[in-house]
C-alpha positions in Angstrom: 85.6 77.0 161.1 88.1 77.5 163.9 88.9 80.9 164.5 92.3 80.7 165.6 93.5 79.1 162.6 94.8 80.4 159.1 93.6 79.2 155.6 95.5 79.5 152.2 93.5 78.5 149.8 89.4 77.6 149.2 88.3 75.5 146.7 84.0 74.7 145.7 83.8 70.9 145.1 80.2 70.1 143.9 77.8 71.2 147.3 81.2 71.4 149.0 84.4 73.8 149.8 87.9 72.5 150.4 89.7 74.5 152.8 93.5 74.8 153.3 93.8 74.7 157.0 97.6 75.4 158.2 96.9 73.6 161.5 94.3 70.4 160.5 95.1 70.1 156.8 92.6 70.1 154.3 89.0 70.4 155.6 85.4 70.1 153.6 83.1 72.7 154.4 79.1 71.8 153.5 77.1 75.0 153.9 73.9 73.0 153.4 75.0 70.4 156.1 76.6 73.2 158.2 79.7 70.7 159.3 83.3 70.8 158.9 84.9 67.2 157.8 88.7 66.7 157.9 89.9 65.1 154.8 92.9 63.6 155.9 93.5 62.9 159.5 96.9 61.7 159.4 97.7 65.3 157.8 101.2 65.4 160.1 101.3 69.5 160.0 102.4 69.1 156.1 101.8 72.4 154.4 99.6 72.0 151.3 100.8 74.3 148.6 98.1 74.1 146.2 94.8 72.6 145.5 92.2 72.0 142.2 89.6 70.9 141.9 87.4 69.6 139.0 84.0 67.3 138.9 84.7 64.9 141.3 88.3 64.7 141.4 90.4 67.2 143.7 94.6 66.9 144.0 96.7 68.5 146.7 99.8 68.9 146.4 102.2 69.5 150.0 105.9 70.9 150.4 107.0 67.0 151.1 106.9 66.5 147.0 103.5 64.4 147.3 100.6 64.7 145.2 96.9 63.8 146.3 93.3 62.7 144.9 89.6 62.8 146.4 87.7 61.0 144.5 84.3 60.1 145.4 85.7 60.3 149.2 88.7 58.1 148.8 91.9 60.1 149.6 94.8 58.1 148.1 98.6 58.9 147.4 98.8 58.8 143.5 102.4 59.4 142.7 105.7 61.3 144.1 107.2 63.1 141.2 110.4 64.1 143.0 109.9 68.0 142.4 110.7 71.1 144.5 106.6 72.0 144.7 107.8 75.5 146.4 108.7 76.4 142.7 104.9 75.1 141.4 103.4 78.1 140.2 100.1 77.0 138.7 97.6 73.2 138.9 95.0 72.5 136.4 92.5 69.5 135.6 91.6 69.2 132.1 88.7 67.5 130.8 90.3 63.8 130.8 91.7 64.8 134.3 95.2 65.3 133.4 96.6 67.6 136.4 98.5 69.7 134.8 101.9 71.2 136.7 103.9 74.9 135.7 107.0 74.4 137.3 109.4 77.3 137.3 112.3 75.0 136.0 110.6 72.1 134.8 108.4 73.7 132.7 104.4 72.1 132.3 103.8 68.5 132.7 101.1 66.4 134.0 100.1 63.8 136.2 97.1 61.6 136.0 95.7 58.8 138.4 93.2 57.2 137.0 94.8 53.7 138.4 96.0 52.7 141.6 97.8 49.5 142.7 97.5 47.4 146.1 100.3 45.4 146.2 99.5 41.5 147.7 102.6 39.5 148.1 101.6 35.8 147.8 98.6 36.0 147.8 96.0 34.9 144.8 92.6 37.7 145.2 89.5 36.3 144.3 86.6 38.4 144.7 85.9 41.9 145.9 83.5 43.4 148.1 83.6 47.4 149.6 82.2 48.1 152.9 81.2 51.2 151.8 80.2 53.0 155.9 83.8 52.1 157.1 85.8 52.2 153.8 86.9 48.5 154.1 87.8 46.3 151.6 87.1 42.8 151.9 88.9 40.9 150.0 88.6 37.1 149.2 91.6 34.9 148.3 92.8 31.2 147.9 94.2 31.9 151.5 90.8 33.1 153.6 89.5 36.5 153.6 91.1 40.2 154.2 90.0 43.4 155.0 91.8 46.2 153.8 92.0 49.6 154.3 91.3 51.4 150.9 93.5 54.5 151.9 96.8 52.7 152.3 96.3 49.2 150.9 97.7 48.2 153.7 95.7 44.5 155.4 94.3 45.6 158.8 93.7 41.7 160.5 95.8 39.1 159.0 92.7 36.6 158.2 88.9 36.8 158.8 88.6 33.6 157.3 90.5 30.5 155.9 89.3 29.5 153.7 89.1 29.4 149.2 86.9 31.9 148.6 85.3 32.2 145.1 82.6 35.1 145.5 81.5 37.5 147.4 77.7 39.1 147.4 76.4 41.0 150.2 73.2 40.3 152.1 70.5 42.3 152.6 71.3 42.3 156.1 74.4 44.2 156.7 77.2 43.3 157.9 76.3 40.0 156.9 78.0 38.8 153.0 77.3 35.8 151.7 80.9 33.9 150.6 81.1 31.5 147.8 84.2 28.8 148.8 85.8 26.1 147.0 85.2 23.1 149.0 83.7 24.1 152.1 80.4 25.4 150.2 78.4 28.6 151.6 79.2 30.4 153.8 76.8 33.7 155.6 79.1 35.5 157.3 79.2 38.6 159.4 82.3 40.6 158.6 82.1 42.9 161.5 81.7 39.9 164.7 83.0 36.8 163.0 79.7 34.8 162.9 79.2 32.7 160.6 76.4 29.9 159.1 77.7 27.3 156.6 75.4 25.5 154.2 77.0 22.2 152.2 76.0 19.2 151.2 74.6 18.1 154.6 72.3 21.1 154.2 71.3 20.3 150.3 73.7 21.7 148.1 74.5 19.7 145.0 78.7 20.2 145.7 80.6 21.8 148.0 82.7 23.5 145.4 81.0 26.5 144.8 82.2 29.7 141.9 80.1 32.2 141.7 77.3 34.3 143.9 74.8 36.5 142.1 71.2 37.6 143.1 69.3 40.9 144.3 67.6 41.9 147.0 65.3 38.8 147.1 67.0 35.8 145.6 70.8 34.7 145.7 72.0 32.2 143.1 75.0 30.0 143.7 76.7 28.1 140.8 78.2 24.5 142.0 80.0 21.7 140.3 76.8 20.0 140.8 74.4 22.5 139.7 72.6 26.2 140.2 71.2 27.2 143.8 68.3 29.5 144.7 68.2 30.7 148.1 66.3 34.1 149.7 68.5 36.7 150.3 68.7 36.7 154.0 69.6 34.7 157.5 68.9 30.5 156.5 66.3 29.2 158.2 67.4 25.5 159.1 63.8 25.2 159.5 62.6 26.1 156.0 65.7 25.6 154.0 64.7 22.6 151.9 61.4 24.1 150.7 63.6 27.5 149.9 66.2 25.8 148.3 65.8 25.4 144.5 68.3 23.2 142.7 68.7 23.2 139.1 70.7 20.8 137.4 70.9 19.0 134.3 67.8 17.3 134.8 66.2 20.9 134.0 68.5 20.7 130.4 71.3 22.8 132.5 74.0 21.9 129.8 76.8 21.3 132.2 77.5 21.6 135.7 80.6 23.8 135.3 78.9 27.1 135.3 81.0 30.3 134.9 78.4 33.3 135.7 74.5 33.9 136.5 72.6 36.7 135.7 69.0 37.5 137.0 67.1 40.4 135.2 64.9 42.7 136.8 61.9 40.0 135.8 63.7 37.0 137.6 65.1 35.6 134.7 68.0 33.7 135.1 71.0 33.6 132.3 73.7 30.9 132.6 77.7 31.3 131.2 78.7 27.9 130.7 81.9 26.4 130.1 81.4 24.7 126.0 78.0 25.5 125.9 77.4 29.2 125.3 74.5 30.3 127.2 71.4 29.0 129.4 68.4 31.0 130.3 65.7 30.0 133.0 62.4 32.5 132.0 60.9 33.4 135.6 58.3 30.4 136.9 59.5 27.6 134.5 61.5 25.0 135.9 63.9 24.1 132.4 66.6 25.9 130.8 66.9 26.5 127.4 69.7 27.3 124.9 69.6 31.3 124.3 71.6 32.1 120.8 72.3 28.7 118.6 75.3 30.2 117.5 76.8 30.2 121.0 75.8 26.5 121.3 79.5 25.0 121.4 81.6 28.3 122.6 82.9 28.6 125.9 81.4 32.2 127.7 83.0 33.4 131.0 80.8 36.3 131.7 77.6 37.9 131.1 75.7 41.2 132.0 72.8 43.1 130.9 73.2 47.2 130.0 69.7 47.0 128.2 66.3 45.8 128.7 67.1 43.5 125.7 70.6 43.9 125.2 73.1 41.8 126.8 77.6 41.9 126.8 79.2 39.0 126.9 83.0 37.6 126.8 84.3 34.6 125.1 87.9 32.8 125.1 89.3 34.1 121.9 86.2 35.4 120.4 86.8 38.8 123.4 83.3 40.8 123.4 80.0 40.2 122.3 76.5 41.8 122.4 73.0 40.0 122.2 69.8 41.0 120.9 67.9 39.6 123.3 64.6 40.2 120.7 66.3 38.1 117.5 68.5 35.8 119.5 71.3 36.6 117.6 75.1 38.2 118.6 77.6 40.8 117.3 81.4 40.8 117.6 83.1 43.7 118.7 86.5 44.4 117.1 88.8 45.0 120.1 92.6 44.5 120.9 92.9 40.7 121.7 96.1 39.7 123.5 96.8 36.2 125.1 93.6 35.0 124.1 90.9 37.6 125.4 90.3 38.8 128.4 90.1 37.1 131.8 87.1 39.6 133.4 85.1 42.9 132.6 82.2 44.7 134.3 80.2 47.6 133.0 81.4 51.1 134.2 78.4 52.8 133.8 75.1 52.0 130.9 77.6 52.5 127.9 81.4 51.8 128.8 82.3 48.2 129.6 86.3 47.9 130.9 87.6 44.3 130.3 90.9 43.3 132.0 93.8 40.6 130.3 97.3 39.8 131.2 98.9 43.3 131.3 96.5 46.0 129.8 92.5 46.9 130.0 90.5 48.0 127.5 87.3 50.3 127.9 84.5 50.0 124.9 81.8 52.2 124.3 79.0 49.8 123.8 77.2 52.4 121.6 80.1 53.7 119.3 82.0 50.1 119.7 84.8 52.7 120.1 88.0 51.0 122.3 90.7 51.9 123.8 93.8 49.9 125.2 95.6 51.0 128.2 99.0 48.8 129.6 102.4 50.2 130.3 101.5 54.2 130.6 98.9 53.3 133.1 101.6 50.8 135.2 99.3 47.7 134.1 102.3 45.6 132.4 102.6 43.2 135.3 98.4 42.8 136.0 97.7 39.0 135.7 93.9 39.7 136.3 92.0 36.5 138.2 88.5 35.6 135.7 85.5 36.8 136.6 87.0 39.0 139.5 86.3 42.3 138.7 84.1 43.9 140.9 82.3 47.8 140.9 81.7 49.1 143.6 78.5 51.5 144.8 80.8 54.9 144.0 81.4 53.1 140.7 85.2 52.6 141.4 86.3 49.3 139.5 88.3 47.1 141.6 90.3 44.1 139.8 91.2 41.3 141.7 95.0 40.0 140.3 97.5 37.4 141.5 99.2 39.2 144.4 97.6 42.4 143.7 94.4 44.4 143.3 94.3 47.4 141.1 91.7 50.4 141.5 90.2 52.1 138.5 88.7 55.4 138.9 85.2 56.2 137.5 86.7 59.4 135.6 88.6 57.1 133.1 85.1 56.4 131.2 86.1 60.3 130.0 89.2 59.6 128.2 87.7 57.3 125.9 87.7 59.3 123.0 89.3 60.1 119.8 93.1 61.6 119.8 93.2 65.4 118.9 94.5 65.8 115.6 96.0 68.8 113.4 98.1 69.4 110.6 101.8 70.4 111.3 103.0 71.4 107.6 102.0 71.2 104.3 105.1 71.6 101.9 105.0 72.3 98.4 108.5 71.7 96.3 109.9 72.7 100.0 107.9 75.9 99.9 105.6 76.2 102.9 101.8 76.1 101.9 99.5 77.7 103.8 96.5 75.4 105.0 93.6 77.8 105.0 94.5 79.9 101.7 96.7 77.6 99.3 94.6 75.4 97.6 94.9 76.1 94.0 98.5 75.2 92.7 100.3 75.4 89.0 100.5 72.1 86.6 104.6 72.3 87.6 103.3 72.6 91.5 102.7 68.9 92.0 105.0 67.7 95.0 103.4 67.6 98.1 104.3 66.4 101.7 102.3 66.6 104.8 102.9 66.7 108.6 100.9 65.8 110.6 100.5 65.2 114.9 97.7 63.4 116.9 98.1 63.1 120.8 96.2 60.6 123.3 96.8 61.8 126.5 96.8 58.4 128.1 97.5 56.1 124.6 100.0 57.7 122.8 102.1 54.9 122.4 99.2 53.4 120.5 98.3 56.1 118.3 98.4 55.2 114.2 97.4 57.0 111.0 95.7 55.9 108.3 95.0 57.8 104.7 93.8 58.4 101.4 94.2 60.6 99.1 90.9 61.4 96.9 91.4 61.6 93.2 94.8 59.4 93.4 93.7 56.6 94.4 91.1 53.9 95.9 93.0 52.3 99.0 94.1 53.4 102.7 97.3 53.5 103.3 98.1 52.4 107.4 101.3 53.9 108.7 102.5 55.0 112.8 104.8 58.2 111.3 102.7 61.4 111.1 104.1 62.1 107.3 103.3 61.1 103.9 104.4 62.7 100.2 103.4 62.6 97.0 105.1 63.3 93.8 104.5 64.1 89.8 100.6 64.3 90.5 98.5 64.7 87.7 96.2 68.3 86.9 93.1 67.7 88.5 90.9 67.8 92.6 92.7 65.7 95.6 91.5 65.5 98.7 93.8 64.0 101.3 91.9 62.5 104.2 93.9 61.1 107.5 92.2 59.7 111.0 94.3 59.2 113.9 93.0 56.3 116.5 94.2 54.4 118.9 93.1 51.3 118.0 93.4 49.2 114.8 89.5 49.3 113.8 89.7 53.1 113.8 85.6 52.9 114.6 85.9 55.7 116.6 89.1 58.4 115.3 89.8 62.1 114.5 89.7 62.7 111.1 91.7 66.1 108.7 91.8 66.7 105.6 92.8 68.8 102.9 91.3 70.0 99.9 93.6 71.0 96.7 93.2 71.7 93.2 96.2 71.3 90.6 95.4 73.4 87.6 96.3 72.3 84.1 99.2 73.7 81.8 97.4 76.5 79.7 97.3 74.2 76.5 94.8 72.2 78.5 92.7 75.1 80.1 88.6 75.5 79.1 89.7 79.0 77.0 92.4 77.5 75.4 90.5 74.5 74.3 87.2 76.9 73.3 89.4 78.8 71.3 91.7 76.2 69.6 88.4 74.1 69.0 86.8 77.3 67.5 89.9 77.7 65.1 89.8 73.9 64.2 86.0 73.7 63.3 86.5 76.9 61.3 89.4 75.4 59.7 87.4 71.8 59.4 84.2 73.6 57.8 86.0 75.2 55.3 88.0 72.4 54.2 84.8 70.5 53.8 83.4 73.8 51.9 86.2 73.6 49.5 86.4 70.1 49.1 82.7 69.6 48.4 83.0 72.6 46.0 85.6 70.4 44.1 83.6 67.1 44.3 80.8 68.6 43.0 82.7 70.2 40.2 84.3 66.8 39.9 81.0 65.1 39.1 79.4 68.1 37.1 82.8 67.2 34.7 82.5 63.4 34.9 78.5 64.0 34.1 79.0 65.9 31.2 82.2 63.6 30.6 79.5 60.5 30.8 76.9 62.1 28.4 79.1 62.6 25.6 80.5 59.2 25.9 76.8 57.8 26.5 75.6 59.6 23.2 79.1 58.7 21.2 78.1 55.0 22.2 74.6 55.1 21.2 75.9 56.4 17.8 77.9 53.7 17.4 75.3 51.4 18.3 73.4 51.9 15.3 75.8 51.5 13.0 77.5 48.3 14.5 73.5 47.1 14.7 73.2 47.7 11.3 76.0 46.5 10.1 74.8 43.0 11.4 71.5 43.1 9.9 73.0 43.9 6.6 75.1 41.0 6.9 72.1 39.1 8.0 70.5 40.3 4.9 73.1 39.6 2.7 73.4 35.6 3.7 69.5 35.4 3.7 69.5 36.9 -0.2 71.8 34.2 -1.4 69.9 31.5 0.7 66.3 32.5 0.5 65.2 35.2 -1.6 61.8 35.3 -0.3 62.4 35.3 3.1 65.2 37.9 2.3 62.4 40.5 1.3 60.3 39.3 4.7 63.0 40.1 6.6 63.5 43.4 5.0 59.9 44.3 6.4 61.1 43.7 9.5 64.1 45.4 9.7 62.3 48.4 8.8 59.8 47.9 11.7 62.4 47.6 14.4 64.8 50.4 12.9 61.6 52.1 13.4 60.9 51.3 17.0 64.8 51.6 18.1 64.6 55.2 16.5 62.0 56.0 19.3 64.7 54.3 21.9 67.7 55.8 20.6 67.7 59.2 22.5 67.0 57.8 26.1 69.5 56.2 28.5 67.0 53.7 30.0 64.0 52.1 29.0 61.4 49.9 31.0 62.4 46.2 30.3 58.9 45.3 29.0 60.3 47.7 26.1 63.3 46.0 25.5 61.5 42.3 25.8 59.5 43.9 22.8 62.8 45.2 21.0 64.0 41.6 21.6 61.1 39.8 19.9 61.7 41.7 17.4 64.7 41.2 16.4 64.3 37.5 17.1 61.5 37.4 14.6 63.7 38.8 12.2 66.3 35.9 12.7 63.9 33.7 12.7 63.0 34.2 9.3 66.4 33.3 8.5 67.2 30.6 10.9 64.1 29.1 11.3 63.8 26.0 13.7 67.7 26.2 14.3 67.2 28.9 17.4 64.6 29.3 20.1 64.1 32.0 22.8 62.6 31.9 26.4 61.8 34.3 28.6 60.7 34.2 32.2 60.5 36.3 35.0 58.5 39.3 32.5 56.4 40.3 35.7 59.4 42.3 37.0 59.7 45.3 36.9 63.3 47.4 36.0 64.6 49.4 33.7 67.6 48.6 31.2 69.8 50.3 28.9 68.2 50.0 25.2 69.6 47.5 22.9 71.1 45.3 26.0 69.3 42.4 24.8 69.6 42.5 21.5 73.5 43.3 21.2 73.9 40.0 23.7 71.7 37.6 21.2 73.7 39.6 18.1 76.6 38.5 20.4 75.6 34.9 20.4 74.6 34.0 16.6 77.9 35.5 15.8 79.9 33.1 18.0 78.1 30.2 17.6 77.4 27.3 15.0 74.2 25.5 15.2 71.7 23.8 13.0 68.5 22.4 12.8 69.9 19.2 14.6 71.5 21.0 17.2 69.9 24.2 17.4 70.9 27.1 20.0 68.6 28.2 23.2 68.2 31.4 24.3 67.4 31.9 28.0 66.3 35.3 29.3 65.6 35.0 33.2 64.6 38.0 35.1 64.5 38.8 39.2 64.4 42.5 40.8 68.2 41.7 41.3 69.0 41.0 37.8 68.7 40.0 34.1 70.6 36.7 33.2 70.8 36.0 29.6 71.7 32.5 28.6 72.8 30.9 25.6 73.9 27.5 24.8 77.8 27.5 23.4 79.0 25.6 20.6 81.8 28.0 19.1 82.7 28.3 15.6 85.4 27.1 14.3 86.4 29.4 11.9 86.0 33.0 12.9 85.3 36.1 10.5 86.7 39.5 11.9 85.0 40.5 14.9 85.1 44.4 16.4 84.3 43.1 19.9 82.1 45.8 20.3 79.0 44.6 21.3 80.1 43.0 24.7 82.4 45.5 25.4 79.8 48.3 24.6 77.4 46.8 27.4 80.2 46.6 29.6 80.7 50.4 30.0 77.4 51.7 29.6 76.6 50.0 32.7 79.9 51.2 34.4 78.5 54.7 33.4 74.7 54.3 34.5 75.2 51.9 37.9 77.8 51.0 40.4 76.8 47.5 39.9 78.9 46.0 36.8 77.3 43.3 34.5 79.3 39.8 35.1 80.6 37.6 32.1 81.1 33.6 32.6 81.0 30.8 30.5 81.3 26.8 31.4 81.0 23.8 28.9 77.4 24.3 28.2 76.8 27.8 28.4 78.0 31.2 28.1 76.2 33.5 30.2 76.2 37.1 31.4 74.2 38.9 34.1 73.0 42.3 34.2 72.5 44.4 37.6 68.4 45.4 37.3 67.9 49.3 37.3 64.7 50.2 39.8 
C-alpha cells in the first residue's frame, strides 16, 4: 500500500479487499497474491463516498452523483441517479442485488444493474466473442467486425474486417477465431495482427454462405446452404484439408440444407436445428443422420443445447421452449410468456436457468421448477430487437445479446432474482372491524363479511405481479385478479380457508402462496348441545307418544276382540236355527212328495245335527271336515232331489282351514235360488287351491220367489271380515253364479 496516502473505507470481496484510496481511487488488495491492482485507472481524483460489497458484485458510489459495479472484473457505469451522494448515509446489497440507498432527504431507494446497454448506431450485431486477457469484445456484424472496449462500449478500430459475419468460435490457438461469413465462406483469423486464411468453395466447402460455427477443442462444425462441415480445430493445412474435411449433406438423409444450429456432445454426437424439419442427429462414427423426436418432424427449431447428459432445450417459432428426453425420444412444452411469436435466441446461464431474448423483454426459466420470469421496460429492454441465434456467454458467464444497433450485457447475478414475489397479508376486516390474523379465527353466525388485503412485491417484476384465489369450503374455482383485495359476503356457518399465490407469470408454476384459516360458528339453535338436547326432548316426547298410542291400539283390539267374539258366537247361533229352518222346509216338501224318503232323510238330519253339534263351538275347522259336513248334507238332498243335482269336488289334497257351515250355507244358498229338474239338473263345483275355495253352481233362477232372509250369504260375508283380511268375492255371469273364499293356513 502506499504509505503516503489516505484510505476511507475497506471492503473484503471474496480472497480480496477493496480499498478507498483518496489519491489512486479504488484499489484490490490480495493478501494471498501479495499485489495491489487499481480498479479503475481513469479514477480522475473523484472521491468515492461509499462502497459495498456482496458475492461478486461491489458498487461505489463518488461525490460526482455516479454509481459503479465490479462484477466478475468488469467495472461499468450503471446509472446516474441525479442525487446529492454527500447526504447518502448508508448502501446495502440484498440478496437479489438491489443496492439499497438512505438518503437524508430522499429517504431509501434502490438501484440495480443487472443489464447494461451498448449503444450501435447502424449497425446490425451478429455474433459475439470476449477476449477475455484484454477485455475486448469482438463483435461481428453485417458491416465487418469490431472490437469493443467492454468498459465504455465505446468501438476502439473502426473495422477489423468487412465483411457479413454470421458466427464467431474461437480456436484453440489464441488469438486466432474462426469467423462464419455470409458469402465469402470461412474465415481463420487472427484478431490481434490481422492475418487471415479463408476456406470457400475453391477449398471444398459446399456454399460460401455460411450461419453458424460450433465445435470443441477438437472438431469445428460449420452449417452452409449446402450442407454441415467438419474441420479440426486448428491452423488448415492446405496440404491435408480434403482428407480433414467431412461434408454432410443430404445424401447422409441431412433433411435440408438450411441448418439453424449444431450441437456436438461430449461423445461427438452431432445434433442439427433445421428450418421445417425439427431435429437431426449424427451418432459419433456413422456417416447418416437420423430424425431425433417424430413429433418435431415438420416444426421449424432455431436452437438447441444440452444441460444434461440426456436432456436437451430447445426453441421453436411459436411453440417458445422445449425440453427432450434424450432416453424416450419424446419433448415437453414449457409454459412461458410468448410475445411476437417466441423468442429470437437463448443460451443457458448456468446447468438450470436458460434466458431467452424476443422483441423487447427476456425471460429466465428454471429448467427444473419450469418457473419464469419476464423482464422488459423496468430493466430498459422495451427497444431490444434481439438478432436469432446471437446470444453469446461468455467464460465469466456474463450473457451478451447481440441486437440491431445494440448489444445488451446481462449479469450472471440475475439467475438470483428468479424467484417467487414476497407475499403477506395487509388486513383482514370483519363488518369493518379489524381481525387479527394470528388470533381471530373463530367468528359468530352474524360475523360473516369478510375482506382481505393483501401485497406481493417483485423487486424487478412488479409490473407483472397477479393474484390468484380460492376460498376452501365456498367454492371449487380460482378466481385470477391484478388488485391485492377480495370480499366475501352472507357466508354460510361452517370451515373456509382462503388461499392466494402471487406470481409473476400467468402459469403461477412457481408463486408465494397465504392463507387463512377461519371458522364461522352456527346460531345456537344449530350447535351440537342444542341439537343433543332438543333431540333428547324429542325422542322422549316420540317414545311416549308411541307408549300411549300403542297402549290405546292394544286396548283398541282387546275391545274389537271381545267385540268379534260375541258377534262370532251371536252368528253361530243363528246359524243353527236358519240351518234348520231349511231342513225343516226340506222335510216338509219331501213328506208330501215321498213319504219314504221323508223318514230316510230324517235319519240323516239327525246324523249331521249330530256332527255340526261337535263344529258348532269352534271358529275354524280343517276343510277335509267341512268336505265331510258337505257330503253330508248333499246326501240328504239327494234323497229328495235325486238325479236333479250333482256335486264335484276337486283340489281335496289341500290343505286350509274354513269357517264351519261355509259350504253348506253356499249349496243351501243355491237350491233355494234355483229351479232345476231331472232334464236340466244343477252342478255343483267345489275347486280348491292353497289361495282359495271357489264354489260353483250352475244358475237358472226361479221365477217365483218365496221370502228369503238373505242371511246365509250375507252371514259368510262377515264371518270372514271378522276371521281374515282377505274378503270372500261374489260374481255371477249367464252360466254361473260363483263365490270365492280366501283359504285360512
Amino acid at each position: 500500500m502506499p504509505q503516503e496516502d489516505l484510505f476511507q473505507n475497506i471492503v473484503k470481496s471474496n480472497d480480496s479487499y477493496i480499498v478507498n484510496s483518496l489519491s489512486k481511487g479504488p484499489l484490490v488488495w490480495s493478501p494471498n497474491e501479495n499485489r495491489i491492482r487499481n480498479l479503475w485507472p481513469e479514477w480522475n481524483k473523484r472521491t468515492i463516498l461509499k462502497i459495498t460489497n456482496q458475492d461478486k458484485l461491489t458498487f461505489f458510489l463518488t461525490e460526482k452523483s455516479y454509481v459503479f459495479g465490479l462484477s466478475e472484473g468488469v467495472l461499468t457505469e450503471c446509472m446516474d441517479p441525479g442525487i446529492a451522494f454527500e447526504s447518502v448515509e448508508s448502501m446495502l446489497i440484498d440478496r437479489m442485488n438491489n443496492v439499497w440507498i438512505l438518503h437524508k432527504s430522499k429517504g431509501l431507494f434502490s438501484l440495480y444493474t443487472p443489464v447494461l446497454q451498448y449503444d450501435l448506431p447502424n449497425m446490425n450485431v451478429q455474433c459475439l466473442y470476449l477476449d477475455t486477457s484484454s477485455q475486448i469484445l469482438l463483435t461481428g456484424t453485417t458491416k465487418g467486425l469490431y472490437d469493443i472496449d467492454i468498459y465504455t462500449g465505446k468501438i476502439l478500430k473502426k473495422s477489423l474486417l468487412d465483411y457479413n459475419l454470421n458466427s464467431i468460435f474461437p480456436s484453440t490457438e489464441v488469438p486466432w477465431i474462426w469467423l462464419a461469413s455470409y458469402g465469402k465462406g470461412l474465415i481463420y483469423y487472427n484478431y490481434q495482427s490481422g492475418q487471415q486464411i479463408s476456406l470457400t468453395k475453391k477449398q471444398g466447402l459446399p456454399d460460401n454462405n455460411l450461419l453458424q460455427i460450433t465445435g470443441n477443442e477438437k472438431y469445428i462444425w460449420i452449417s452452409t446452404l449446402g450442407g454441415i462441415v467438419r474441420l479440426p480445430n486448428r491452423r488448415p493445412d492446405s496440404r491435408n484439408l480434403q482428407t480433414e474435411m467431412q461434408v454432410y449433406t443430404q445424401s447422409q438423409n441431412l433433411p435440408t440444407n438450411f441448418i439453424y444450429q449444431i450441437v456436438s456432445d461430449p461423445s461427438d454426437n452431432l445434433y442439427v436445428a433445421s428450418d421445417g424439419y425439427g431435429i437431426s442427429y449424427l451418432e459419433s462414427g456413422s456417416q447418416n443422420f437420423k430424425p431425433l423426436v417424430s413429433e418435431l418432424k415438420a416444426t421449424s427449431i432455431l436452437s438447441i443445447e444440452q444441460f444434461r447428459k440426456n436432456r436437451m432445450v430447445v426453441n421453436a417459432p411459436k411453440k417458445g421452449i422445449g425440453i427432450i428426453n434424450l432416453g424416450i425420444d419424446t419433448i415437453h412444452w414449457l409454459q412461458s410468456d410468448l410475445r411476437y411469436g417466441g423468442f429470437e435466441s437463448n443460451c443457458l446461464l448456468n446447468d438450470s436457468v436458460l434466458l431467452a431474448a424476443s422483441i423487447g423483454y427476456i425471460t429466465l426459466i428454471n429448467l427444473n421448477s419450469e418457473y419464469s420470469l419476464t423482464l422488459d421496460e423496468e430493466l430498459g429492454l422495451s427497444d431490444m430487437r434481439p438478432s436469432v441465434n446471437a446470444m453469446y456467454k461468455d467464460p465469466m458467464g456474463i450473457a451478451w445479446i447481440a441486437c440491431q444497433n445494440k448489444i445488451y450485457r446481462i449479469s450472471p447475478e440475475i439467475v438470483n432474482t428468479i424467484l417467487p414475489p414476497q407475499f403477506s397479508f395487509k388486513k383482514i376486516q370483519q363488518f369493518e372491524k379489524s381481525v387479527s390474523i394470528d388470533q381471530d379465527t373463530l367468528f359468530e353466525s352474524d360475523q360473516n363479511q369478510f375482506s382481505f388485503e393483501f401485497a406481493a412485491i417483485h423487486y424487478l417484476a412488479t409490473d407483472h405481479l397477479q393474484y390468484k384465489y380460492t376460498l376452501e369450503g365456498y367454492e371449487k374455482v380460482w378466481h385470477y385478479a391484478k388488485e391485492g383485495k377480495v370480499s366475501y359476503s352472507n357466508l354460510n356457518p361452517g370451515k373456509y380457508k382462503l388461499i392466494i399465490q402471487a406470481s409473476t407469470d400467468k402459469s403461477f408454476i412457481c408463486n408465494s402462496q397465504i392463507q387463512y384459516s377461519f371458522f364461522i360458528q352456527p346460531p345456537f339453535w344449530k350447535r351440537w348441545w342444542f341439537l343433543l338436547f332438543a333431540t333428547t326432548i324429542l325422542v322422549a316426547s316420540f317414545r311416549y307418544v308411541l307408549h300411549f298410542r300403542e297402549k290405546q291400539r292394544i286396548k283398541a283390539e282387546e275391545t274389537k276382540r271381545k267385540t268379534a267374539e260375541l258377534e262370532f258366537e251371536l252368528l253361530k247361533n243363528q246359524v243353527n236355527p236358519h240351518f234348520l229352518f231349511n231342513s225343516f222346509n226340506s222335510l216338509i216338501a219331501l213328506i208330501e212328495e215321498n213319504p219314504a224318503k221323508a223318514i230316510e232323510f230324517t235319519d240323516k238330519l239327525s246324523d249331521y245335527f249330530r256332527n255340526m253339534l261337535f263344529y258348532r263351538d269352534q271358529p275354524l275347522i280343517e276343510l277335509r271336515e267341512e268336505l265331510k259336513l258337505l257330503r253330508n248334507y248333499f246326501d240328504l238332498l239327494k234323497l229328495r232331489f235325486s238325479e236333479n243335482i250333482y256335486l264335484k269336488v276337486s283340489g281335496e289334497d289341500f290343505n286350509c282351514k274354513i269357517a264351519p257351515l261355509t259350504l253348506q250355507l253356499l249349496l243351501e244358498n243355491a237350491i233355494k235360488h234355483n229351479d232345476f229338474s231331472k232334464f236340466k239338473p244343477m252342478y255343483i263345483f267345489v275347486d280348491i287351491n292353497e289361495q282359495r275355495i271357489l264354489f260353483k253352481n250352475t244358475l237358472n233362477r226361479k221365477k217365483l220367489m218365496r221370502d228369503s232372509t238373505g242371511f246365509g250369504l250375507e252371514s259368510i260375508r262377515i264371518r270372514y271380515q271378522l276371521l281374515t283380511e282377505n274378503s270372500i268375492s261374489v260374481s255371477q255371469d249367464d252360466s254361473f253364479f260363483t263365490v270365492i273364499i280366501p283359504a285360512i293356513n
